[in-house]
N, C-alpha and C positions, 0 to 999 in steps of 0.2 A: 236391489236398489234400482229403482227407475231410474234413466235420464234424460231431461227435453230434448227434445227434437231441435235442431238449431231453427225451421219454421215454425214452430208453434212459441222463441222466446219473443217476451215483448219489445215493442220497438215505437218509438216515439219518433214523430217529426220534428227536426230542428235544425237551426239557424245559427251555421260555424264562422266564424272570424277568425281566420288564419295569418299570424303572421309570416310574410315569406319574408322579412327580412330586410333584402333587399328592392325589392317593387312593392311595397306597403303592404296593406292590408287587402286578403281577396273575402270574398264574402260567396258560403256555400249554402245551400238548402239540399235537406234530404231524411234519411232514415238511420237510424241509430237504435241499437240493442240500447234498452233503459237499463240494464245493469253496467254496459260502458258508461250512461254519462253520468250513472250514480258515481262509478270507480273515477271516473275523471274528475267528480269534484268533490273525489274526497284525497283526490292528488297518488291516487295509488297506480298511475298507467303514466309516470312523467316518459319512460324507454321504451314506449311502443308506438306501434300505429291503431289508427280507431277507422272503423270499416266505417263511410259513410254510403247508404245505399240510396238508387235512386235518384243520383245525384243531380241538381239544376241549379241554374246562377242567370242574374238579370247582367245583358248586354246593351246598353243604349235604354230604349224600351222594350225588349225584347227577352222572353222568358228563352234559356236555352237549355236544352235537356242532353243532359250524356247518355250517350247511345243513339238518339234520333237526331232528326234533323238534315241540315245540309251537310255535306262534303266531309271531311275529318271525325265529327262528332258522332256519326256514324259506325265507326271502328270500334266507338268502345261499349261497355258493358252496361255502364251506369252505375258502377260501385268505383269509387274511390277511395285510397287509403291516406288519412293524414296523419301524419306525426303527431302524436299527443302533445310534442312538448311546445308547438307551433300553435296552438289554441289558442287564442285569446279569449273567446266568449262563445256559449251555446246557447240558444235561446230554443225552449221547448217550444213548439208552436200545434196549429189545431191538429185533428186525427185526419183532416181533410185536405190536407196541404200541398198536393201533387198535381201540379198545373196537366189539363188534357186540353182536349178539342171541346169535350160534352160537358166543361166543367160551366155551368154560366156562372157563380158564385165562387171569384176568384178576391174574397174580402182578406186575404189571408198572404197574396202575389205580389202586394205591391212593397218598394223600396221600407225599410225599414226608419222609424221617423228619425230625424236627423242626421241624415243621410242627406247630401244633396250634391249632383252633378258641378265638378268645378269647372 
């Protein structure tokens, strides 16, 4: 019996709302195995953590990526682990969703609608 390669499983781009409880809601973008967010909404991962990779989140106007950038953000890898049970909502998003330099067509970067700075 054959078994995937953990690079060759699929992975979708998507858009986490994390409750942290205490500071509201934070809001991720990144990558995720499509059979986590299947198991996640079919409620079978409520005791774990879900790898999100690739991980970015808007600052101000400012797209910020883990692992690049300025000072701190730098240190890390760009995989993040969240608690499953801390999820509020995933939103599947395009196969193109990873903000760069050479990206001109960033229709996919911008704040989520109804969303809006208080």
């Amino acid at each position: 019996m054959k078994t995937k390669s953990k690079k060759n499983e699929a992975r979708v781009w998507v858009e986490v709302e994390v409750n942290k409880y205490t500071d509201g809601i934070t809001v991720f973008r990144g990558q995720m195995l499509k059979e986590d967010v299947e198991a996640w909404t079919r409620g079978e991962m409520s005791d774990c953590a879900i790898k999100l990779e690739r991980t970015y989140w808007f600052l101000d106007d400012n797209v910020c990526v883990l692992g690049k950038g300025d000072d701190n953000a730098r240190q890390y890898t760009g995989d993040t682990f969240l608690r499953a049970d801390t999820i509020m909502l995933i939103f599947v998003l395009k196969d193109d969703s990873f903000p760069t330099e050479s990206t001109t067509n960033i229709d996919n970067i911008f704040p989520f609608p109804g969303r809006s700075k208080q």
